[in-house]
CHARMM-style PDB file with segment names, atoms N, HN, CA, C and O in Angstrom:
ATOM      1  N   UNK     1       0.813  -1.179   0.000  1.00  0.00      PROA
ATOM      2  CA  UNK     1       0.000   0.000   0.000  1.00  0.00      PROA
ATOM      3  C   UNK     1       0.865   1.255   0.000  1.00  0.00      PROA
ATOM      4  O   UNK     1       0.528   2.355  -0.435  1.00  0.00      PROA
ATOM      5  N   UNK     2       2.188   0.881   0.627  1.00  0.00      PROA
ATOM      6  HN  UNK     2       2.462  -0.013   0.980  1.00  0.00      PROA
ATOM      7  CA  UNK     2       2.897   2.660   0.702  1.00  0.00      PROA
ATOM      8  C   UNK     2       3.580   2.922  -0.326  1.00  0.00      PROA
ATOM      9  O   UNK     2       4.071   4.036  -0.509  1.00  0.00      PROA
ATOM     10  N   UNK     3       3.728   1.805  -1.253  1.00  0.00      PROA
ATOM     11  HN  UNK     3       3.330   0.900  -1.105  1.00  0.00      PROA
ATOM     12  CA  UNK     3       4.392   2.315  -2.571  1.00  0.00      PROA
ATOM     13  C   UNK     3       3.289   2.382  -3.975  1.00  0.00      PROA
ATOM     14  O   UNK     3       3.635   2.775  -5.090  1.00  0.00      PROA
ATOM     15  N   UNK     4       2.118   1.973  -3.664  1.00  0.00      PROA
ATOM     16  HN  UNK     4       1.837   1.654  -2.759  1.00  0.00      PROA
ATOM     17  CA  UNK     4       0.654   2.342  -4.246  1.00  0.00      PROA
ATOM     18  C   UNK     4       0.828   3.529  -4.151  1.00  0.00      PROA
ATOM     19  O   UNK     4       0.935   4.194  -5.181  1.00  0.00      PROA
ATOM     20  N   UNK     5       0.932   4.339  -2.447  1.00  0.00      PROA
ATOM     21  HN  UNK     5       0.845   3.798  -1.611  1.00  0.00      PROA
ATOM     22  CA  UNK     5       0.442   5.816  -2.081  1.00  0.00      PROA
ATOM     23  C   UNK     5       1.831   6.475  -2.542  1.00  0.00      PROA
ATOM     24  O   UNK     5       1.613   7.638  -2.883  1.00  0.00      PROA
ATOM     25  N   UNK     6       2.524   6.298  -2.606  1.00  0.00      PROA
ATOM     26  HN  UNK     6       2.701   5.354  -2.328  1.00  0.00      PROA
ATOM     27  CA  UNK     6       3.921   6.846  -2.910  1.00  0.00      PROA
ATOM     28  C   UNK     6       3.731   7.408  -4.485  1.00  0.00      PROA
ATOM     29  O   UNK     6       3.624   8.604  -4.753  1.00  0.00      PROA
ATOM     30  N   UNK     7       3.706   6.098  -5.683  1.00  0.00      PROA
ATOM     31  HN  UNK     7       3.793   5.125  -5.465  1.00  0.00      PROA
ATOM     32  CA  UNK     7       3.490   6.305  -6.609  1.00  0.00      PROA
ATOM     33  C   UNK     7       2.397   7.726  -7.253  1.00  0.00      PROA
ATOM     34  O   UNK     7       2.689   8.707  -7.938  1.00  0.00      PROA
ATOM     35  N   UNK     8       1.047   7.248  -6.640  1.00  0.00      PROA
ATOM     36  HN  UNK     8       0.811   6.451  -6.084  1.00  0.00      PROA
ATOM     37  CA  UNK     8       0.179   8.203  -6.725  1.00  0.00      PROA
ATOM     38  C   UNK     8       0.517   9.639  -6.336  1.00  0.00      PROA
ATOM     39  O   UNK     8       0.122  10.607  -6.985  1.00  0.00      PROA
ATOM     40  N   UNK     9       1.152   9.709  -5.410  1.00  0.00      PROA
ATOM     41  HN  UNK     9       1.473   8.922  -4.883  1.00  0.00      PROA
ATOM     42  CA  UNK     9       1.777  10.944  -5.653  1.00  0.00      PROA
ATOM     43  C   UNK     9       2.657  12.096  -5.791  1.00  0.00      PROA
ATOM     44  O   UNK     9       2.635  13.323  -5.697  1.00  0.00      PROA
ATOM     45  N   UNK    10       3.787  10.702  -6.176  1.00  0.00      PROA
ATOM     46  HN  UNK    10       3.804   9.705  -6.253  1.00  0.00      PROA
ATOM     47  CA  UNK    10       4.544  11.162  -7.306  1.00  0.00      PROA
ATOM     48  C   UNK    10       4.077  11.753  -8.963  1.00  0.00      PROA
ATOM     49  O   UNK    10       4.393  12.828  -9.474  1.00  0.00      PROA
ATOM     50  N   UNK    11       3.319  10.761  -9.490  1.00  0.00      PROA
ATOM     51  HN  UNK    11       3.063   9.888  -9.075  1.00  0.00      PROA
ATOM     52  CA  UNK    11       2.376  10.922 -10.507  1.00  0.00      PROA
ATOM     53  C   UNK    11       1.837  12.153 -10.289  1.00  0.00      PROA
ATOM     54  O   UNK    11       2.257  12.943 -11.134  1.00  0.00      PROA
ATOM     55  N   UNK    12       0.838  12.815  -9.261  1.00  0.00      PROA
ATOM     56  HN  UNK    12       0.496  12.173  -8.574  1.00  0.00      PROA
ATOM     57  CA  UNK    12       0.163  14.216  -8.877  1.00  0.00      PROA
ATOM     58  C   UNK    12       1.040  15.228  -8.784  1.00  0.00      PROA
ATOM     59  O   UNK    12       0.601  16.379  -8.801  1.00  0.00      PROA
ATOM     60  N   UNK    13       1.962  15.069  -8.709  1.00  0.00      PROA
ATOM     61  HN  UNK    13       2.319  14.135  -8.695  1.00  0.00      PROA
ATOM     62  CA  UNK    13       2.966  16.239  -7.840  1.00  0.00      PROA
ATOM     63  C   UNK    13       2.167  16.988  -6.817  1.00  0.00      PROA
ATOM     64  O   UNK    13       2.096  18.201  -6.622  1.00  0.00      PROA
ATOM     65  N   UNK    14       1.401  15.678  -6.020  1.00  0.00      PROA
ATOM     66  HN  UNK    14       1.458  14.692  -6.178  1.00  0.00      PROA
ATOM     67  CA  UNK    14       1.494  16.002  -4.422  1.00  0.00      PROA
ATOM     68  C   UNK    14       2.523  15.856  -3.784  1.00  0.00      PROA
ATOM     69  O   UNK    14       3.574  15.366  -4.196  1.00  0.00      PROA
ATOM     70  N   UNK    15       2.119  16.583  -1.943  1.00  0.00      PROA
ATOM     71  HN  UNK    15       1.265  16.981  -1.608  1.00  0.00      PROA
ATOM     72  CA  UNK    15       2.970  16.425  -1.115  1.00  0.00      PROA
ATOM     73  C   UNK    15       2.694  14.855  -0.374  1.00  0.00      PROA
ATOM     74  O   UNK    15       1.578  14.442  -0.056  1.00  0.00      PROA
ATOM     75  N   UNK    16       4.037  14.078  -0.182  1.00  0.00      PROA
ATOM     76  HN  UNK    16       4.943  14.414  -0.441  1.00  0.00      PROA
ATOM     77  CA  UNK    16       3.836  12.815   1.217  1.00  0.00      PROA
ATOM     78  C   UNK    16       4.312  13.802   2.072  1.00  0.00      PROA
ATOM     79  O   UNK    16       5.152  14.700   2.010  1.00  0.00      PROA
ATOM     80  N   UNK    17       3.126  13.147   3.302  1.00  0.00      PROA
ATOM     81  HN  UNK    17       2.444  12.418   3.352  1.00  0.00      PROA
ATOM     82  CA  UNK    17       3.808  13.514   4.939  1.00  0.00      PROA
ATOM     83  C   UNK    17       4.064  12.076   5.655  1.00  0.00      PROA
ATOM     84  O   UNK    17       3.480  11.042   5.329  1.00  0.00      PROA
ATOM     85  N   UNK    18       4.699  12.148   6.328  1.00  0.00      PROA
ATOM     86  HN  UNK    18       5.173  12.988   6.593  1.00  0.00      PROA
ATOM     87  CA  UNK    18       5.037  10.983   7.503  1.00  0.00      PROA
ATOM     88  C   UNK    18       4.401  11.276   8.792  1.00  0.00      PROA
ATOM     89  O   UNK    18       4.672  12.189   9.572  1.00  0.00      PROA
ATOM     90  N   UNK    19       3.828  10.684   8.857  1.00  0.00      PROA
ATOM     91  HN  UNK    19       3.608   9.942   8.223  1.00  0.00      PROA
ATOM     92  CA  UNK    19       2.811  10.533  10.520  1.00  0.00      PROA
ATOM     93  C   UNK    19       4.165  10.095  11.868  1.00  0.00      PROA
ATOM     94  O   UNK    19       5.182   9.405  11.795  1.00  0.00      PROA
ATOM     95  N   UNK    20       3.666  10.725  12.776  1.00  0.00      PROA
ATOM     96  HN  UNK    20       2.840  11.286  12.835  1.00  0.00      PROA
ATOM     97  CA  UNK    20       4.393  10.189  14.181  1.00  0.00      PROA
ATOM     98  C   UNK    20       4.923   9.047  14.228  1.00  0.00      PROA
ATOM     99  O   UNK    20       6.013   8.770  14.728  1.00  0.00      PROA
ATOM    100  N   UNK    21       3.751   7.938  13.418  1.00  0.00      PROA
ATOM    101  HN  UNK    21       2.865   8.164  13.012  1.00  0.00      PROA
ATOM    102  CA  UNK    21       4.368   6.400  13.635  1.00  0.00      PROA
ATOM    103  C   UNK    21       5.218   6.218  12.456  1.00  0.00      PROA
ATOM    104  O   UNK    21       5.192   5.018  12.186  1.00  0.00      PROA
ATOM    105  N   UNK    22       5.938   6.837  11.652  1.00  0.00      PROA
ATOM    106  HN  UNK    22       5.959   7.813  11.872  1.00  0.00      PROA
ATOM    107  CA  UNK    22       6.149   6.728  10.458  1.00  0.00      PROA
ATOM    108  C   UNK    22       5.494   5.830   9.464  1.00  0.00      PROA
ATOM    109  O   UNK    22       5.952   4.824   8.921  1.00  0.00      PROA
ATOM    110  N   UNK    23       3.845   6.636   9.283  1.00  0.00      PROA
ATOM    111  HN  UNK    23       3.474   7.454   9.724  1.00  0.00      PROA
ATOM    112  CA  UNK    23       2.855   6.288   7.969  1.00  0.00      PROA
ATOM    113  C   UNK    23       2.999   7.257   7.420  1.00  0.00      PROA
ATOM    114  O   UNK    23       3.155   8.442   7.714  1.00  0.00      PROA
ATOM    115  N   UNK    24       2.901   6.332   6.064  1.00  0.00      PROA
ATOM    116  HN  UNK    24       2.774   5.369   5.825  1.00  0.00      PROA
ATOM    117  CA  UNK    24       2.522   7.573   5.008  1.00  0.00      PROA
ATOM    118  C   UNK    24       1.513   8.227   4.707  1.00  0.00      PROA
ATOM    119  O   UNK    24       0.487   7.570   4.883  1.00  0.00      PROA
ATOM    120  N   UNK    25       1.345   9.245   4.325  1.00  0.00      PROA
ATOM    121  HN  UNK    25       2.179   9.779   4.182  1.00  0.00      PROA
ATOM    122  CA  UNK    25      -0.010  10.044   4.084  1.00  0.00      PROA
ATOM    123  C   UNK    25       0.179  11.060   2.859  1.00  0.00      PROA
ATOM    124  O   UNK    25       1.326  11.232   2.447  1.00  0.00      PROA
ATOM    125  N   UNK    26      -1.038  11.840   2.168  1.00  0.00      PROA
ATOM    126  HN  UNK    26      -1.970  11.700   2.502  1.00  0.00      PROA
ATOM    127  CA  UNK    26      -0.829  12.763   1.815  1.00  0.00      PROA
ATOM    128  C   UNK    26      -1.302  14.162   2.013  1.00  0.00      PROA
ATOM    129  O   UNK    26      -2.500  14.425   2.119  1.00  0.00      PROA
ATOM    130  N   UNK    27      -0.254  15.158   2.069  1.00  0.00      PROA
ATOM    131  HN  UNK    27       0.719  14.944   1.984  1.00  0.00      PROA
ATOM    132  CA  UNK    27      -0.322  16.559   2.065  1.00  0.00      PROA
ATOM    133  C   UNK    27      -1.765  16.895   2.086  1.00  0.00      PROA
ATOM    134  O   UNK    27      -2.353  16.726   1.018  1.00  0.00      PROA
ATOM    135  N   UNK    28      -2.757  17.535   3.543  1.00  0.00      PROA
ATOM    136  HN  UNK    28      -2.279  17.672   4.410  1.00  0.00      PROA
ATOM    137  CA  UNK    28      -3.921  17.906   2.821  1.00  0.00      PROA
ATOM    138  C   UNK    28      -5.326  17.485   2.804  1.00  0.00      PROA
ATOM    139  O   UNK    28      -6.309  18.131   2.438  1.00  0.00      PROA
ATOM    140  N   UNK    29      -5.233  15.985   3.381  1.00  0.00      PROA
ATOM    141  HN  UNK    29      -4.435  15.460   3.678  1.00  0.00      PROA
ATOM    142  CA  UNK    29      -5.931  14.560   3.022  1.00  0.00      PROA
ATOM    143  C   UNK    29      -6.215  14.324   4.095  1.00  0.00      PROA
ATOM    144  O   UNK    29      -7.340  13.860   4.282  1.00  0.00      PROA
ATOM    145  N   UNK    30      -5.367  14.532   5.183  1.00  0.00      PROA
ATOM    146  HN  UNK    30      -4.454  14.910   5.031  1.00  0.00      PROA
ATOM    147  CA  UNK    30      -5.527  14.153   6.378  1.00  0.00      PROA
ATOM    148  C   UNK    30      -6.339  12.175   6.539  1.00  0.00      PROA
ATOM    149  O   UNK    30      -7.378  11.711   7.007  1.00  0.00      PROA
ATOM    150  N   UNK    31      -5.096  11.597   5.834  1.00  0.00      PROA
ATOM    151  HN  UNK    31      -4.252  11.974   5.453  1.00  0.00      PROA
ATOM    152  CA  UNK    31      -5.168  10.114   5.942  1.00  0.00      PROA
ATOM    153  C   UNK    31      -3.846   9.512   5.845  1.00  0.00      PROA
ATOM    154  O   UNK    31      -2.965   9.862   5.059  1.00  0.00      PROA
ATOM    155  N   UNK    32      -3.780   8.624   6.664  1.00  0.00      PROA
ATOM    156  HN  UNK    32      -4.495   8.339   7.303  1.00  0.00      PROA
ATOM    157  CA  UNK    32      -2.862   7.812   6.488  1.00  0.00      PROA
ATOM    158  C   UNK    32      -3.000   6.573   6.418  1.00  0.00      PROA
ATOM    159  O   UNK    32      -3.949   5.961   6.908  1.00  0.00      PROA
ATOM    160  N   UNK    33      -1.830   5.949   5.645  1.00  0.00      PROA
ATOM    161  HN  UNK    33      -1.059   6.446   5.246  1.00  0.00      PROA
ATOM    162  CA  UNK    33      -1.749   4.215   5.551  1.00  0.00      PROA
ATOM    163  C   UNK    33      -1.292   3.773   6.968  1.00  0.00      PROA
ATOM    164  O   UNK    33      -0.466   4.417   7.615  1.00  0.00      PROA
ATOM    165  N   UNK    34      -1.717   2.952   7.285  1.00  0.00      PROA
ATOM    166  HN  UNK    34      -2.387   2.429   6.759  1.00  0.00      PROA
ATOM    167  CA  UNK    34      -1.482   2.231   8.319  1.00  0.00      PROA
ATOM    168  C   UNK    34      -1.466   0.666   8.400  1.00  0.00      PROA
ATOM    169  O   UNK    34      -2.320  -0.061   7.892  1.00  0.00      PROA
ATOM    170  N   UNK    35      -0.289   0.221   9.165  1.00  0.00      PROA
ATOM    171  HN  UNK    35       0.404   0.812   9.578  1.00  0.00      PROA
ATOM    172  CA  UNK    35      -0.547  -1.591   8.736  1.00  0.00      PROA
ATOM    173  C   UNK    35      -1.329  -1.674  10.474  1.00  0.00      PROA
ATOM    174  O   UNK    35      -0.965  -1.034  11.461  1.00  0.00      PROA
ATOM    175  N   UNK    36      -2.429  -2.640  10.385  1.00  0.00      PROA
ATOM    176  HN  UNK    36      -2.725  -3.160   9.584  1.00  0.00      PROA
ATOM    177  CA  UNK    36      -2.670  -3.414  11.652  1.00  0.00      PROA
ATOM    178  C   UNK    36      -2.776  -4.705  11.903  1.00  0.00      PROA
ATOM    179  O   UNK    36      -3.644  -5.223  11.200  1.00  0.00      PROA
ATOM    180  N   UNK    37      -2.104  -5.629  12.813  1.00  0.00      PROA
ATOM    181  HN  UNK    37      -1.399  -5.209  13.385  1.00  0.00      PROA
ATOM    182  CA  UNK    37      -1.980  -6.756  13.055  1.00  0.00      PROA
ATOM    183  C   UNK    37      -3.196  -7.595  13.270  1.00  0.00      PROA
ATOM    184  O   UNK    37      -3.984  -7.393  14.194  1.00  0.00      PROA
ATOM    185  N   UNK    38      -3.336  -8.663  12.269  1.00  0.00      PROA
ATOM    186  HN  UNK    38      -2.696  -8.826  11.518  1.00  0.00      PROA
ATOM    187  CA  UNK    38      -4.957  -9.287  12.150  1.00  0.00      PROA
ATOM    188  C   UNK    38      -4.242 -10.621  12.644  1.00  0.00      PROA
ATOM    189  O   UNK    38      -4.071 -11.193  11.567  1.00  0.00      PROA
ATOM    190  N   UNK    39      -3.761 -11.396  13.549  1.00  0.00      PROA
ATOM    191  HN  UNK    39      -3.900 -10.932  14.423  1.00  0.00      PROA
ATOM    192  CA  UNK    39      -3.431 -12.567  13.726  1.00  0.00      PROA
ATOM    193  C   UNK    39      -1.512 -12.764  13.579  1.00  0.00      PROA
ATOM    194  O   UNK    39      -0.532 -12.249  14.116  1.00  0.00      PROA
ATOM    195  N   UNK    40      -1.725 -13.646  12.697  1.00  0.00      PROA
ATOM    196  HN  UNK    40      -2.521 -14.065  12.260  1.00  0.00      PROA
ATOM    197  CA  UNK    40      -0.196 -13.619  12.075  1.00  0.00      PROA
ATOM    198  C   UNK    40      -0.256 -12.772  10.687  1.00  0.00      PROA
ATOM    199  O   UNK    40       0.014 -13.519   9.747  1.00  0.00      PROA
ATOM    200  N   UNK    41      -0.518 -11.491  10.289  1.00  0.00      PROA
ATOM    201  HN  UNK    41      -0.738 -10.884  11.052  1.00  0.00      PROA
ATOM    202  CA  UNK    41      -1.029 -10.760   9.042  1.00  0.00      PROA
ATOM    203  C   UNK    41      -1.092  -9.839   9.449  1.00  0.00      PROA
ATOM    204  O   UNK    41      -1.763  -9.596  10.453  1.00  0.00      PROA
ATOM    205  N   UNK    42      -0.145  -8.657   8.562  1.00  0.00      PROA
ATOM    206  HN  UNK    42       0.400  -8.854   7.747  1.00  0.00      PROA
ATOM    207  CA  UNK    42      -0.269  -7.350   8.942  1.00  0.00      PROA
ATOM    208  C   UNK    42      -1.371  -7.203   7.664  1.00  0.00      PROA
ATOM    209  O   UNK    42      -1.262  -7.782   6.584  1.00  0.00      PROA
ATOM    210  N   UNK    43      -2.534  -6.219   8.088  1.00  0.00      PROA
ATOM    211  HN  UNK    43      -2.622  -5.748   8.966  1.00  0.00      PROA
ATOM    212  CA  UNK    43      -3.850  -5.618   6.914  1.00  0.00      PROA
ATOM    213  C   UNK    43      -3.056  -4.209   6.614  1.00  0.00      PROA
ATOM    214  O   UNK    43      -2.486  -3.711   7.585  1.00  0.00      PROA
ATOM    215  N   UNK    44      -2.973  -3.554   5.412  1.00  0.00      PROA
ATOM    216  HN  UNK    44      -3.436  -3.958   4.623  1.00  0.00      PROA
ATOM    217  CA  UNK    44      -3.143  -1.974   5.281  1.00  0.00      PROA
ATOM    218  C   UNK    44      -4.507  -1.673   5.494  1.00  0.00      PROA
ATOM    219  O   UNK    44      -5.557  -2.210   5.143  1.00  0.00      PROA
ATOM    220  N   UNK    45      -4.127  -0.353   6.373  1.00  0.00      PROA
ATOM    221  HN  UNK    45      -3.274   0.084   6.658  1.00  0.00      PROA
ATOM    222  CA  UNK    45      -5.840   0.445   6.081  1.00  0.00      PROA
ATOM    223  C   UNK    45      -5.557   1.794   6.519  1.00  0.00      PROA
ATOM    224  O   UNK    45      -4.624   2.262   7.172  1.00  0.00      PROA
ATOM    225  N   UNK    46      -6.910   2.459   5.839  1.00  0.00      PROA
ATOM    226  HN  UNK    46      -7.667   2.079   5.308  1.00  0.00      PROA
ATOM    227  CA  UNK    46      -6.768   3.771   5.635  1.00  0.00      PROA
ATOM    228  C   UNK    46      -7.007   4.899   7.505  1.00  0.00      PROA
ATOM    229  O   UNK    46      -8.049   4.961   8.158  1.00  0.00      PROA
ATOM    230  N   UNK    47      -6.103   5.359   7.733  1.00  0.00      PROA
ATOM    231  HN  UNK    47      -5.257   5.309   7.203  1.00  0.00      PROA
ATOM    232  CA  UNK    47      -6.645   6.152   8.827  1.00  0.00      PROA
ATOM    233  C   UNK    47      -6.793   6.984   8.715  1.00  0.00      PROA
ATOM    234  O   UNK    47      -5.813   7.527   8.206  1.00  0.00      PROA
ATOM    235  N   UNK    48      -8.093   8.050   9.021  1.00  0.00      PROA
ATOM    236  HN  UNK    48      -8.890   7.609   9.434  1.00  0.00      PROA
ATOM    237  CA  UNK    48      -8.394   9.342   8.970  1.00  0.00      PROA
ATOM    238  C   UNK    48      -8.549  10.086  10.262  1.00  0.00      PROA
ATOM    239  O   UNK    48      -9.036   9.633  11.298  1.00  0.00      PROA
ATOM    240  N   UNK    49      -7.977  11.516  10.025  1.00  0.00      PROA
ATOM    241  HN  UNK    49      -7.581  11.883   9.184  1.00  0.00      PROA
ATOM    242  CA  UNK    49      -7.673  12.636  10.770  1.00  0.00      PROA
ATOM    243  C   UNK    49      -8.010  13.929  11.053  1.00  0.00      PROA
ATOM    244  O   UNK    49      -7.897  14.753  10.146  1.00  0.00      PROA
ATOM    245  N   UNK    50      -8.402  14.275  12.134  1.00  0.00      PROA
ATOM    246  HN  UNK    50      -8.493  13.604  12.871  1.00  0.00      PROA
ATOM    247  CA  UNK    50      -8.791  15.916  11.698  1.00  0.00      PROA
ATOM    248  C   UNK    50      -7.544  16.364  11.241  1.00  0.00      PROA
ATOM    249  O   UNK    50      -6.499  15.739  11.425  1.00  0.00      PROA
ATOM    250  N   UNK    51      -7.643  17.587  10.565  1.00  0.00      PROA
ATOM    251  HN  UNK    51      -8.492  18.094  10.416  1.00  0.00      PROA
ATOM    252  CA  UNK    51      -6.673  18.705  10.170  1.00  0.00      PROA
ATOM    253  C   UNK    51      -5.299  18.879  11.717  1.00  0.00      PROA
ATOM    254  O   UNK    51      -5.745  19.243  12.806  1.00  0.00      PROA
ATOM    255  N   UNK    52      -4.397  18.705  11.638  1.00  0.00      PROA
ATOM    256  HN  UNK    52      -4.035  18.409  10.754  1.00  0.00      PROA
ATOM    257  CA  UNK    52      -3.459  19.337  12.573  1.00  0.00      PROA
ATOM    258  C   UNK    52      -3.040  18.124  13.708  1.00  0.00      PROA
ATOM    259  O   UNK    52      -2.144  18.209  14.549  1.00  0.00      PROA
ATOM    260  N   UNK    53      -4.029  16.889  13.454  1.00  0.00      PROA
ATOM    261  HN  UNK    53      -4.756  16.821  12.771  1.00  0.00      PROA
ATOM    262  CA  UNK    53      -3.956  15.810  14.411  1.00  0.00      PROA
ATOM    263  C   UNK    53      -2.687  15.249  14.094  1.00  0.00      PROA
ATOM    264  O   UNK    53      -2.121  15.263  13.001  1.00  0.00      PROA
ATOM    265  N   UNK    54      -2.242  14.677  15.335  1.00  0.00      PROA
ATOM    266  HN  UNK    54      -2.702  14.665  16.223  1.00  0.00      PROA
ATOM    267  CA  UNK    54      -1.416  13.801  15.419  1.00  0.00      PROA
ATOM    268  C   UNK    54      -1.222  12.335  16.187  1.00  0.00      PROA
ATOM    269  O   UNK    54      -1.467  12.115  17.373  1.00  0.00      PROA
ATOM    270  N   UNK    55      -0.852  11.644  15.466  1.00  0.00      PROA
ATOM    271  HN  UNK    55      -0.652  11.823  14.502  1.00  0.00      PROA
ATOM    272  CA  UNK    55      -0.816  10.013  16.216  1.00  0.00      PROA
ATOM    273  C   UNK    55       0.425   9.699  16.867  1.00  0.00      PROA
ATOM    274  O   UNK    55       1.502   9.740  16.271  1.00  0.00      PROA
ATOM    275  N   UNK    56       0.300   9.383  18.085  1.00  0.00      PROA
ATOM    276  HN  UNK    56      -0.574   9.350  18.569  1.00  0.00      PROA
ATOM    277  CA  UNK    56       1.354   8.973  18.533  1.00  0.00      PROA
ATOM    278  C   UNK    56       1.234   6.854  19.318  1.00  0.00      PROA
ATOM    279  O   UNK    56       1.642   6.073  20.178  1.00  0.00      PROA
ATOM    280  N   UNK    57       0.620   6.978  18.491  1.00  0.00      PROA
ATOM    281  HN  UNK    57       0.289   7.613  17.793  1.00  0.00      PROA
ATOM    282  CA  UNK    57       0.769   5.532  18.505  1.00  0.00      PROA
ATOM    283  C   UNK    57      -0.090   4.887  17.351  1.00  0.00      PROA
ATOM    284  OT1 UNK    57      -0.098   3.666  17.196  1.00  0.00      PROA
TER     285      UNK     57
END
């Protein structure tokens, strides 16, 4: 998923930001990729944010 989101916006000439946990996101969007542990399986999924938020875990 982070080189899906990477690509995409490279392609846009958007901005990536890096979240606290080091996820990727983009500039603006206030979302980030996130992996979460489903068993023995990390899932990607999308996390959303207010404007200015930050995750620290």
């Amino acid at each position: 998923m982070d080189t899906a989101l990477t690509h995409h916006v490279e392609e846009r000439d958007l901005g990536l930001v890096i979240g606290c946990g080091g996820d990727l996101g983009v500039d603006d969007l206030n979302m980030f990729v996130r992996s979460t542990r489903a068993g023995d399986l990390l899932v990607s999924g999308a996390r959303f944010c207010q404007e200015e938020w930050e995750d620290h875990g």
